[in-house]
C-alpha positions as CSV (number, residue, x, y, z in Angstrom):
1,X,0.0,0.0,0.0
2,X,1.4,3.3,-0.7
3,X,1.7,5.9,2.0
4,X,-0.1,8.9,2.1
5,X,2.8,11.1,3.2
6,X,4.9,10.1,0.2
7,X,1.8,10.8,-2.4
8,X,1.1,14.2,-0.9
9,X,4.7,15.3,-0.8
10,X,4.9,14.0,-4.7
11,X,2.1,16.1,-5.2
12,X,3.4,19.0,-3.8
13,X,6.8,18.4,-5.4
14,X,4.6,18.6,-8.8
15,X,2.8,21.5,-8.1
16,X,6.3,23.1,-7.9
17,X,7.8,21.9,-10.8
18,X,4.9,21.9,-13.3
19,X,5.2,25.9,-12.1
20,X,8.9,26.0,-12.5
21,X,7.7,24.6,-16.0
22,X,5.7,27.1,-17.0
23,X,1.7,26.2,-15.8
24,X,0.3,28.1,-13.6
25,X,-2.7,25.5,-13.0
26,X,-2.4,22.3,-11.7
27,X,-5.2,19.3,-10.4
28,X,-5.2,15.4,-10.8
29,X,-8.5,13.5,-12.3
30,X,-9.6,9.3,-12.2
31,X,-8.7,8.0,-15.4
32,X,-12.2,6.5,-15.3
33,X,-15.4,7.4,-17.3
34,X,-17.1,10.7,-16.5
35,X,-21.0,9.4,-17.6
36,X,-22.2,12.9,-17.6
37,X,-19.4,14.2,-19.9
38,X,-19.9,10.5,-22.4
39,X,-23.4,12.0,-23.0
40,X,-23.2,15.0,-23.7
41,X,-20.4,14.1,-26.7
42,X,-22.7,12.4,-27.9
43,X,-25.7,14.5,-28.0
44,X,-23.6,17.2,-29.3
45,X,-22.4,15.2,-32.1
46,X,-25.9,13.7,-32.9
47,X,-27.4,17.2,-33.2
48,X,-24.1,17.8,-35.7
49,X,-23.0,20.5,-33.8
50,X,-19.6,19.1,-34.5
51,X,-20.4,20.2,-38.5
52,X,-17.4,19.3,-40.5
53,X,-15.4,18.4,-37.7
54,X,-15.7,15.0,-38.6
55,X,-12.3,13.4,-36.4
56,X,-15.1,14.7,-33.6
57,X,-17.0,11.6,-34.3
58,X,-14.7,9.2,-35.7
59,X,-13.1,8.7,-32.5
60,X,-16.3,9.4,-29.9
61,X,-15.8,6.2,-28.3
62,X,-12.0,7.4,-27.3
63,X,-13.3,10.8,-26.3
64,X,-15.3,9.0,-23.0
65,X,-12.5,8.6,-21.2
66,X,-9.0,8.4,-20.9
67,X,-8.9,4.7,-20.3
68,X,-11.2,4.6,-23.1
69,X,-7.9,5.5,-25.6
70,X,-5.5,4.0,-22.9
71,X,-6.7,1.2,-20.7
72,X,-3.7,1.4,-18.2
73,X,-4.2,5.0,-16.9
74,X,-5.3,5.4,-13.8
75,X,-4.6,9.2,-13.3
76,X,-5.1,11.9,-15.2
77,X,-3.1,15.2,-14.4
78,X,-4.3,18.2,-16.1
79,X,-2.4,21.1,-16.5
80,X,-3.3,25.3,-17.5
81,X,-0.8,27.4,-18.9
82,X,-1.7,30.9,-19.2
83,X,-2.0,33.1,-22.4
84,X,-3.7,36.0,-20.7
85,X,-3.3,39.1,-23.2
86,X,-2.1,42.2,-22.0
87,X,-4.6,44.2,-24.0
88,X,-8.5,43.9,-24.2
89,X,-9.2,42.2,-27.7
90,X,-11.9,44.0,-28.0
91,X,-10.5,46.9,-28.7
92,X,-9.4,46.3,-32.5
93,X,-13.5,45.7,-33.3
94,X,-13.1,49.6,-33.6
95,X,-10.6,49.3,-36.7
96,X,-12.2,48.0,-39.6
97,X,-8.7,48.4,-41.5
98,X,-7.0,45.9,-39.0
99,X,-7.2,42.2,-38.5
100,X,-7.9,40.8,-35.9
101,X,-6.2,37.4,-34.8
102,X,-7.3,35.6,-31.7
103,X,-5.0,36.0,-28.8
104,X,-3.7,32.5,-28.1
105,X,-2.4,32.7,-32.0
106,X,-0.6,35.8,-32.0
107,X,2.9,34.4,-30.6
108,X,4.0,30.6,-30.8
109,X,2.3,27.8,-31.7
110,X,1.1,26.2,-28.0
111,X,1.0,23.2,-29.4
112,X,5.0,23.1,-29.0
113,X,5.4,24.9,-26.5
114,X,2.6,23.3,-24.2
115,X,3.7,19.7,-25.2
116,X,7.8,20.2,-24.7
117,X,6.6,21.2,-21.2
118,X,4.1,18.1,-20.7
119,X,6.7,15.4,-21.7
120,X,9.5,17.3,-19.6
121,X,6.9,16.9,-16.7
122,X,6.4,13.5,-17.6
123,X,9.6,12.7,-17.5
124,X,10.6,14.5,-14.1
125,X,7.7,12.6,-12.6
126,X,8.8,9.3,-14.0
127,X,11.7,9.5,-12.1
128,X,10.3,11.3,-9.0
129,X,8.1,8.0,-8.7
130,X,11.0,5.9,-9.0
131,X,13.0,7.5,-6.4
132,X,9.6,7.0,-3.3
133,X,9.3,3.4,-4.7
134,X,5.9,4.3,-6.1
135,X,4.5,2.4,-8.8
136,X,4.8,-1.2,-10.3
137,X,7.6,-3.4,-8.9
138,X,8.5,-4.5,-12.0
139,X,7.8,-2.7,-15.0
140,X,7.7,0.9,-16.0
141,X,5.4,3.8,-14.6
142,X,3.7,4.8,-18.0
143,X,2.8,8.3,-18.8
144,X,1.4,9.9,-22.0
145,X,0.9,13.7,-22.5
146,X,-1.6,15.3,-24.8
147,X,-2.8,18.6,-25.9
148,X,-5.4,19.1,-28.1
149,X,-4.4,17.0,-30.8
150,X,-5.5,13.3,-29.8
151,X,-8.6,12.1,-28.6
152,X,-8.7,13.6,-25.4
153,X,-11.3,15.9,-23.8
154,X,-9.0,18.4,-22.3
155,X,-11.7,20.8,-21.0
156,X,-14.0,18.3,-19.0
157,X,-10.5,16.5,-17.4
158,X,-9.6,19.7,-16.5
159,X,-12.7,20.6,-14.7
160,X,-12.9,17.1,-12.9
161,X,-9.4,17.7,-11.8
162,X,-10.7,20.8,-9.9
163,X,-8.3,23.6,-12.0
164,X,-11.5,25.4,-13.2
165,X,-14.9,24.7,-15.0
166,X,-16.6,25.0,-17.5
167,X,-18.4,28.0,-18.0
168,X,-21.6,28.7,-20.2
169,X,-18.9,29.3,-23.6
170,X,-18.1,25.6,-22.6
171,X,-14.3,26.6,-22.4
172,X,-12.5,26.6,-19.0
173,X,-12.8,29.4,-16.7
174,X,-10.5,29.5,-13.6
175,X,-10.8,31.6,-10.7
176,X,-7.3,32.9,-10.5
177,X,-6.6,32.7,-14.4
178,X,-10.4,33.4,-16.1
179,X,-10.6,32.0,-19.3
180,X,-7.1,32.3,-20.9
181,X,-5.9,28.8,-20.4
182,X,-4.2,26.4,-23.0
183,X,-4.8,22.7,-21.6
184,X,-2.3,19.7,-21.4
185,X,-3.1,16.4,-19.8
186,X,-0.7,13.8,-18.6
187,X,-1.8,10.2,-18.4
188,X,0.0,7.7,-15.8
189,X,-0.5,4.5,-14.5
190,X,0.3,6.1,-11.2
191,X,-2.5,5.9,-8.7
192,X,-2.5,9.5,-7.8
193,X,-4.7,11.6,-5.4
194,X,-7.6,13.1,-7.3
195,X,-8.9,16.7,-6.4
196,X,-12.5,17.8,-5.9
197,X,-13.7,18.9,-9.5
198,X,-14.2,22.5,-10.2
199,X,-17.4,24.0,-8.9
200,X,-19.5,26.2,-11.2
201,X,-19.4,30.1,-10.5
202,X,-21.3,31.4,-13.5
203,X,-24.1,31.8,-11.6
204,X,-26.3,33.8,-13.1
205,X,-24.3,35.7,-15.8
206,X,-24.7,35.2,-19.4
207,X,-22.1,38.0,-20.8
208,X,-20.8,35.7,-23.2
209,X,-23.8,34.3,-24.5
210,X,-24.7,38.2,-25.5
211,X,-21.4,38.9,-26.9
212,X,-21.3,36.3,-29.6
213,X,-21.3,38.0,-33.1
214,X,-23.2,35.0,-34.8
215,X,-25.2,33.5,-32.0
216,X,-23.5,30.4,-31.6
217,X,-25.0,29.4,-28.5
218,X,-28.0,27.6,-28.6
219,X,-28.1,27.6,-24.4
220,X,-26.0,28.1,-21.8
221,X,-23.0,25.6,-21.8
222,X,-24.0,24.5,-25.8
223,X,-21.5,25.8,-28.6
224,X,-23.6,25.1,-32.2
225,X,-19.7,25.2,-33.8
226,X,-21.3,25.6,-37.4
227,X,-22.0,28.9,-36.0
228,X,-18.9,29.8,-34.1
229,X,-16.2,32.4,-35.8
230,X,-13.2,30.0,-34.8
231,X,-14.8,27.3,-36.5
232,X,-16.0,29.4,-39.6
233,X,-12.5,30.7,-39.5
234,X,-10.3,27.9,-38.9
235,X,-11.8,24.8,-39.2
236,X,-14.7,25.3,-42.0
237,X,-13.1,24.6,-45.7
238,X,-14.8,26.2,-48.9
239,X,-16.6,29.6,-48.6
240,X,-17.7,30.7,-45.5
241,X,-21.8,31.0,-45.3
242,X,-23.2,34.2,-46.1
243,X,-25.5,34.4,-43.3
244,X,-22.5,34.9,-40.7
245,X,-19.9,37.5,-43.3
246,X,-21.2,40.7,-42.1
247,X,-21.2,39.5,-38.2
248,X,-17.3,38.5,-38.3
249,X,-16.7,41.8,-39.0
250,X,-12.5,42.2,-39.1
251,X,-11.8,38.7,-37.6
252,X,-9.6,36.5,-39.5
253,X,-8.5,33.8,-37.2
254,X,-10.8,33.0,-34.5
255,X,-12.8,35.3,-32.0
256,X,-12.0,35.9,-28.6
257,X,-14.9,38.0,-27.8
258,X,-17.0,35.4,-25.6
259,X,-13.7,35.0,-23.3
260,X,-13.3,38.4,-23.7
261,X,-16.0,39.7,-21.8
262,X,-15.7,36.9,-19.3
263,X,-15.9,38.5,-15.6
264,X,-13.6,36.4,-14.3
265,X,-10.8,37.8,-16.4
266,X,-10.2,40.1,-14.4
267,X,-8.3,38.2,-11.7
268,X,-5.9,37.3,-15.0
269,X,-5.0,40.8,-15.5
270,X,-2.3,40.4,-13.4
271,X,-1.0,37.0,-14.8
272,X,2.2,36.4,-16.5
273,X,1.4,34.6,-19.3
274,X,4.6,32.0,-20.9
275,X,7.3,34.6,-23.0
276,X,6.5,32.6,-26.3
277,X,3.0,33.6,-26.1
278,X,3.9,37.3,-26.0
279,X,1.9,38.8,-29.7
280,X,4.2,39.2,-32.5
281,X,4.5,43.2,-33.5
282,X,3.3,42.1,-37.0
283,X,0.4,39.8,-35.5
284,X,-1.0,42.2,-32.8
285,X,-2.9,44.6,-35.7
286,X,-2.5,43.8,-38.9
287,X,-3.1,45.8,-41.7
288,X,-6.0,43.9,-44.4
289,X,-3.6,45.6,-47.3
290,X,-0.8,43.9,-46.2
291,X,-2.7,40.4,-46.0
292,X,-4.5,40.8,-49.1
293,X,-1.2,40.5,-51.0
294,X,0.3,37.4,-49.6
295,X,1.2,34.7,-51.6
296,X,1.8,31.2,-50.4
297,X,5.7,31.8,-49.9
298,X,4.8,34.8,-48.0
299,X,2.2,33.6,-45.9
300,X,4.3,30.5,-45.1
301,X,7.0,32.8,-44.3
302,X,4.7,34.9,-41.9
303,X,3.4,32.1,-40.0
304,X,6.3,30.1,-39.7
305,X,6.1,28.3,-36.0
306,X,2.6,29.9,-35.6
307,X,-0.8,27.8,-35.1
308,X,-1.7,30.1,-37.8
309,X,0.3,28.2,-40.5
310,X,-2.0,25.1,-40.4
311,X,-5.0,26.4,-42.2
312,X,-3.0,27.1,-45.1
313,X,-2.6,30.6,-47.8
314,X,-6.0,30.0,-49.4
315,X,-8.4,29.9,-46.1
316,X,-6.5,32.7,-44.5
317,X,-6.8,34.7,-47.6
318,X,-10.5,33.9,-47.4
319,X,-10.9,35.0,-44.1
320,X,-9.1,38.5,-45.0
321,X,-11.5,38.9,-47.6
322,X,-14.3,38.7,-45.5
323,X,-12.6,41.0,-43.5
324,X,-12.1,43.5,-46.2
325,X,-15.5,43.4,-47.4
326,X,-16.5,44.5,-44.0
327,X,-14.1,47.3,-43.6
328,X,-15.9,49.9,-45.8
329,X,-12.3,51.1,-47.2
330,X,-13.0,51.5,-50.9
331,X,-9.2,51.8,-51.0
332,X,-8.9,47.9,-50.8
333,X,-11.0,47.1,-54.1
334,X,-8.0,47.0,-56.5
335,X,-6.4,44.7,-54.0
336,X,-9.7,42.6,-53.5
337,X,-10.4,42.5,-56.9
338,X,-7.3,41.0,-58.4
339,X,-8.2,38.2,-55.9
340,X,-11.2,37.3,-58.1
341,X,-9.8,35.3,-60.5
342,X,-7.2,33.4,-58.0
343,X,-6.7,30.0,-58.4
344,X,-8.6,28.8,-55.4
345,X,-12.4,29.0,-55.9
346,X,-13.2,29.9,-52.2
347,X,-10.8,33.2,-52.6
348,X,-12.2,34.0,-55.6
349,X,-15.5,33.9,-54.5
350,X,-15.2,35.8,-51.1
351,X,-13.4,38.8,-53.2
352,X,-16.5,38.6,-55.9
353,X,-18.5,39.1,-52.4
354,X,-16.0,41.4,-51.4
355,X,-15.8,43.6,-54.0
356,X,-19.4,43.9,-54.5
357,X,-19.7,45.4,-50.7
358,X,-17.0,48.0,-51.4
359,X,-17.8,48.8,-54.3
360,X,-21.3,50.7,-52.5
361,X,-19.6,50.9,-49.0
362,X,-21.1,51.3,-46.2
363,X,-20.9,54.2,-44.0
364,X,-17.9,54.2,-41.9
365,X,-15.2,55.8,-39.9
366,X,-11.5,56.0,-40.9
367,X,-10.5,52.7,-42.7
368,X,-8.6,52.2,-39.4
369,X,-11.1,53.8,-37.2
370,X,-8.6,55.7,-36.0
371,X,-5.2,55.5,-34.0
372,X,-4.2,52.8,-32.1
């Protein structure tokens, strides 16, 4: 039997290096099934919410639970690592001439810099267990890390291991971080100490169900993705439904208004989010001219070690055109139109749409909407 002295200093020894590592959230989970969590996956996915998301449903059955994808786990550590801007996001809704990028992708791509961190964890527990004679007398202590590229339901582990919640946008909210958390879990066969799960503290408030540009929440805790900016912006291929253009307004790559206005947020004003996720000067306002023109070579070149870089030239020049169609800055159409006969038929037919806004623009400030 192991004793409860040497698992609560291991957890405190954790705690201190996941910090020294970068998180700033830390909270342990049962491998096990969460029922609750099961079902709702799959009514979400039976409604299509998911839209064409379709690795969502492909791998459902792994999404129950981590022993679901790896039977040995018995301890789930999740893990926050904060991104928490400096500026209010909101602010660049107020220059139509700007793009505006979603925080999280305006330095590096998390997906490196979270994951180096999860399997150098990993590693240092590894051989923390070793050293207290905790886990298998013969054989190795297993561990797998994961952020938010297997599947693995990041969000509901890390609410069940007590580092937040899930609030009504369905994404985490923490009480001494707010909504600006990237998510990392580490699997182990180590039979660790769970926390008490996270306790709802939304309460009433339903600011970010009012502050979504497209209405993309059916209810409270429900996120009707097909409707969602991120998704329209990142994940949906082909041209972008007409129904939503005029409501993305100048976002190109995701939306960060329903975090944004989050309450909570204001205990992360004060939090130092990791170096790597400070904005790039070129990503924190961008100019639609200047995106208009790239070409692949150039966009590859912009983007290079950004999460940006994934969705490719041709969606991202989408996206700008949207963007620029919105702007009211007749100055764009010569840019916007020689994007009607590019190659890609999605670009080509978001600058047809584009164009034929500017072309009888809409009332509107400066094309930047002033200084910034």
């Amino acid at each position: 039997m192991v004793d409860a002295d040497t698992l609560s200093l291991l957890r405190t020894d954790l705690e201190a290096e996941a910090r020294r590592l970068g998180f700033v959230a830390v909270g342990v989970a049962p491998a096990g099934e969460d029922a609750g969590a099961a079902e709702r996956l799959e009514a979400w996915l039976a409604e299509g919410m998911h839209g064409a998301m379709g690795w969502m449903a492909q791998r459902a059955h792994h999404r129950r639970s981590p022993q679901a994808l790896w039977p040995e786990a018995r301890s789930v550590i999740g893990l926050g690592m904060s991104y928490a801007p400096a500026h209010d996001p909101l602010v660049l809704d107020a220059h139509p001439g700007r793009a505006r990028i979603s925080a999280y992708a305006q330095g590096a791509d998390y997906h490196d810099v979270v994951k180096k961190a999860l399997k150098a964890l990993a590693r240092w527990l590894v051989e923390a267990a070793r050293k207290r004679r905790l886990g298998p007398e013969n054989g190795d202590i297993g561990v797998k890390v994961f952020v938010d590229t297997a599947p693995v339901m990041e969000k509901p582990l890390g609410a069940a291991a007590g580092i937040g919640w899930q609030g009504k946008h369905t994404n985490l909210v923490s009480r001494e971080h707010g909504s600006w958390l990237f998510l990392g879990t580490i699997c182990t066969t180590l039979e660790l100490t769970p926390d008490a799960p996270g306790n709802d503290r939304c309460g009433s408030c339903r600011a970010c169900q009012d502050a979504c540009p497209t209405a993309a929440f059916p209810q409270p805790y429900r996120l009707d993705a097909r409707r969602c900016i991120s998704y329209l912006t990142i994940e949906h291929k082909g041209p972008i439904p007409e129904q939503f253009r005029a409501a993305m307004g100048n976002r190109i790559y995701g939306c960060d208004d329903c975090l944004a206005v989050c309450p909570w947020n204001k205990f992360a004003a004060g939090a130092a989010a990791m170096r790597a996720f400070l904005p790039r000067a070129e990503l924190a306002a961008p100019r639609l001219a200047e995106l208009l023109a790239l070409d692949d070579a150039g966009f590859r070149r912009l983007f290079s070690g950004s999460p940006i870089k994934r969705i490719g030239r041709d969606r991202f020049v989408r996206n700008c055109l949207i963007a620029a169609g919105n702007s009211g800055d007749a100055g764009l159409l010569a840019r916007v139109q020689a994007l009607c006969s590019d190659p890609d038929p999605a670009v080509a037919e978001a600058a047809a749409w584009a164009a034929a806004r500017l072309a009888s623009p809409c009332p509107a400030a400066s094309p930047d909407g002033g200084d910034i």
